[in-house]
N, C-alpha and C positions, 0 to 999 in steps of 0.2 A: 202594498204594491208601489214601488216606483215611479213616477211618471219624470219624462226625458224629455224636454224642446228640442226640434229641429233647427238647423241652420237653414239661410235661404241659400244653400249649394247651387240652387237649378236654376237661379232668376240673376238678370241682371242688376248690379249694384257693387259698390266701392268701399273703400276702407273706413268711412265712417259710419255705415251701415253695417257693415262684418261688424264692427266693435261695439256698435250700440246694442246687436245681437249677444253679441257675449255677454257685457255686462248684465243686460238685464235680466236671461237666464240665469246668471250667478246669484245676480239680489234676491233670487228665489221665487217661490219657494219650490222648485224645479230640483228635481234629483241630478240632473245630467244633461246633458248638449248632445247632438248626432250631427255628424255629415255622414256624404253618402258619396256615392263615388260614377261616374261617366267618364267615359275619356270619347267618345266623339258627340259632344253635346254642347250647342255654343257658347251656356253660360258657365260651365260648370266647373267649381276649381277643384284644385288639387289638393288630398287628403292628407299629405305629410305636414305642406307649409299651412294650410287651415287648421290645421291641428295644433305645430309648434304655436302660433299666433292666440290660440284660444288659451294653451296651457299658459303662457306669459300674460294674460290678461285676465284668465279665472283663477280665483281659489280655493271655490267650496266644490263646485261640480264635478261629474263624473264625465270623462270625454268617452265620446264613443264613435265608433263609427257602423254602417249600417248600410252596405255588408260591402265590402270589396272584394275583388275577384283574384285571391291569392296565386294561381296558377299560371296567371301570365307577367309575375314580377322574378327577381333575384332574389331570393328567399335571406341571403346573407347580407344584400345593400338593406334590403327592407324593415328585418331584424335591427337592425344597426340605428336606421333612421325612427322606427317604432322606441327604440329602447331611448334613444335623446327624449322624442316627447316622454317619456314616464319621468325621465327624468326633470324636463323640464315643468312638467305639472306635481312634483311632488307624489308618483306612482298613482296618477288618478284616469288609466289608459284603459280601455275595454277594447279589443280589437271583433268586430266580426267580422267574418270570413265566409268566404262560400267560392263555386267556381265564376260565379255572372252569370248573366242572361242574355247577355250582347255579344257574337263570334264576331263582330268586325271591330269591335273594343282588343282583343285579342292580335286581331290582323295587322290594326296600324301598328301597335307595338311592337309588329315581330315575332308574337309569341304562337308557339303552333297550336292547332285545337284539339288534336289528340290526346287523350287519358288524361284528360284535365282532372277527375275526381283521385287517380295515382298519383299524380305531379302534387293536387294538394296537400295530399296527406303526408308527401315526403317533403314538403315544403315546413309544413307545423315540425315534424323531427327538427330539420336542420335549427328553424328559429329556435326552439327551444334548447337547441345545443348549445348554439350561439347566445340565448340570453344565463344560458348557466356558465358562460365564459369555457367553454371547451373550445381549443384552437382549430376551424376548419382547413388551416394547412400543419402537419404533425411539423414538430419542431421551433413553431411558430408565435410569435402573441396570440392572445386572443381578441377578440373583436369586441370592442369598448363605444359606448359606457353600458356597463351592467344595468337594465332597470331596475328601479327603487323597489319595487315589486317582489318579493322573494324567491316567491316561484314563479317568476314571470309573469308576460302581461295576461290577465284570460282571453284566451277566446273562444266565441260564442259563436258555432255553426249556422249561416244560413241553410238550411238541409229541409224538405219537406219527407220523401219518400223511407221506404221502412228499410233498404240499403244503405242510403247514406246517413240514416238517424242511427246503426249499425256501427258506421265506419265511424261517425259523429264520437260514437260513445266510445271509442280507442284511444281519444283526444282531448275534448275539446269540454270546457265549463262548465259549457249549456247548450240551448238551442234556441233561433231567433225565426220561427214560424212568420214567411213572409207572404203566405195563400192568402191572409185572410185583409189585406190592408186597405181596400176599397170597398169590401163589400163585409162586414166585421158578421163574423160568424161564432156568436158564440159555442154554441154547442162544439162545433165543428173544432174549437180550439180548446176546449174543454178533454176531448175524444184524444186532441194529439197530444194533450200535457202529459196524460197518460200513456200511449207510445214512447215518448221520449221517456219518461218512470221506466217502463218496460224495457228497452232499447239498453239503458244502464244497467239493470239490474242483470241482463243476460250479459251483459260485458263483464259482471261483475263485480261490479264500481257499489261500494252503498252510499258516498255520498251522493246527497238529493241534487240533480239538473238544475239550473236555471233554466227558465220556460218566458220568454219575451216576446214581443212583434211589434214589428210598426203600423200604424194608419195617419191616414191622407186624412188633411184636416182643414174649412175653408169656413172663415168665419166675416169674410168681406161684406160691404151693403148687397154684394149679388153673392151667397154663396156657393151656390150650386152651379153660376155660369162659370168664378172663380176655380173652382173646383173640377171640372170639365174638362174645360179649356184647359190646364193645364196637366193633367193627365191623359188626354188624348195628344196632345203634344209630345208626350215625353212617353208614353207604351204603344201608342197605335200604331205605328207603321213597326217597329219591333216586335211587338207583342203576336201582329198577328204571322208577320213571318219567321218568327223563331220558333212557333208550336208550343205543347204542352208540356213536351219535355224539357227544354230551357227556360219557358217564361214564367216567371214567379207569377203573374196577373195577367187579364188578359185588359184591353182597352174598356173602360165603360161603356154600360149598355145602360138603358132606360130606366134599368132598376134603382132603388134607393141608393145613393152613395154617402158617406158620414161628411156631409155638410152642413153647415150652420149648426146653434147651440145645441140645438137637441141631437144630431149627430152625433156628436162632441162626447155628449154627457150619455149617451148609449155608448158610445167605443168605451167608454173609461170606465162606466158600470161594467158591461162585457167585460172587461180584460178583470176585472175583480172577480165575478162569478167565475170564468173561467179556469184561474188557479195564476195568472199571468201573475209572475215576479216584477216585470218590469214592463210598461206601455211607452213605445216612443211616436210622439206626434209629428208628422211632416207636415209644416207648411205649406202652403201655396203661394205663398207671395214674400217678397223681401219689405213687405212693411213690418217696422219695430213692434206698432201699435196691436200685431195681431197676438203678441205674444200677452198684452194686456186685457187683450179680449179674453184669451181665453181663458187668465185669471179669472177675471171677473166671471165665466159662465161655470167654469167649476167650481166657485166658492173659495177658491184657496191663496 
């Protein structure tokens, strides 16, 4: 199994703090880096240029992202700008995808909220036309630069339910199960690696899914307040007025959340028993030092 560091996307901090992140993800022994994507959230930057920036200053890691709301962009600007970072990290791009959990992310941009799961799925065509250089005007270039990638960048469906892990399977690499990120359920991810197996196989597809997820990870001298605090921050006034139908999570409750060492070292165990290809950690805080910690609590 994989394991992926988060960036601190969601926290205040500057250019020497983005870069001491990179780096030190890169020196290992980290499979991959993640941002994650908001557009009305005070701190939070944007996925293209944190991306280019990571690819110019990493060279072992795998960049990812987790999950972006593919339906409220230009599928053909987006393509275009996805395919430079491949390029510019040497095809080291994982894109995930999904529609969001946020309609007023959607609104400020413009973008309507209607048939966002149709809009996705013609959004993945067009990219993919566009990253095999087919001209989206006849007669015309085509849209450059090609990613390093052969067959394009992958990408990995945010998708929970047994429709869209359906539609999932017409498209897309894998699947990136984001139910369980606060409160790590193994079994319960256990149950959907299998959905997602099934899901393929009725598409038709034999090659095997990849099966991912993120969790929330808090290893400060308070971790649980760490931890908390900034997940009620950043789900609880969305979480509860978007419903079950768009919120990946809901805000925490009382119950156990994965914080502190032993947290840690259950999400990581979990996501092994589980069958999880890949475990990506989100931080809580924009300290360097916490990516050191959590060497030191997994041994590696």
């Amino acid at each position: 199994m994989h394991i992926n560091m988060g960036l601190p996307t969601l926290f205040p901090h500057g250019r020497e703090t983005e870069f001491s992140w990179y780096r030190k993800i890169d020196e290992g022994p980290w499979d991959g880096l993640t941002t994650y994507e908001r557009v009305l959230y005070p701190d939070s930057w944007a996925v293209i240029p944190q991306l280019a920036a990571a690819a110019a200053v990493t060279e072992r890691v795998r960049l990812w992202t987790d999950i972006v709301a593919l339906p409220m962009r230009n599928p053909v600007l987006f393509a275009k700008d996805l395919a430079t970072v491949d390029v510019l990290s040497g095809g080291r791009l994982t894109l995930g995808v999904g529609i969001g959990a946020w309609d007023e992310d959607y609104l400020a941009v413009g973008s309507p909220l209607e048939r966002k799961r149709q809009r996705m799925d013609q959004a993945v065509a067009t990219m993919r036309a566009v990253w095999a250089q087919d001209p989206p005007v006849e007669g015309h270039h085509p849209v450059g630069p090609a990613p390093v990638q052969a067959d394009g960048i992958p990408l990995v469906a945010g998708v929970v339910g047994p429709k869209a892990l359906a539609r999932a399977a017409q498209w897309a690499h894998g699947v990136s199960d984001p139910a369980h990120s606060l409160h790590f359920n193994v079994e319960a991810l256990a149950t959907q690696r299998e959905r997602v197996v099934e899901a393929w196989q009725a598409a038709g597809r034999t090659d095997r899914p990849h099966f991912s997820a993120p969790v929330w990870f808090a290893l400060g001298p308070d971790p649980e307040k760490q931890l908390r605090e900034h997940v009620i921050d950043f789900w609880d006034q969305d979480a509860v007025a978007a419903g079950p139908e768009s919120s990946y999570v809901t805000a925490p409750d009382a119950g156990t959340l994965n914080c502190g060492a032993a947290g840690l070292l259950a999400a990581v165990n979990g996501a092994r028993e589980a069958g999880l290809d890949e475990l990506r950690l989100i931080p809580t805080t924009a300290d360097p030092d916490e990516i050191d910690r959590a060497r030191e609590v997994l041994g590696i």
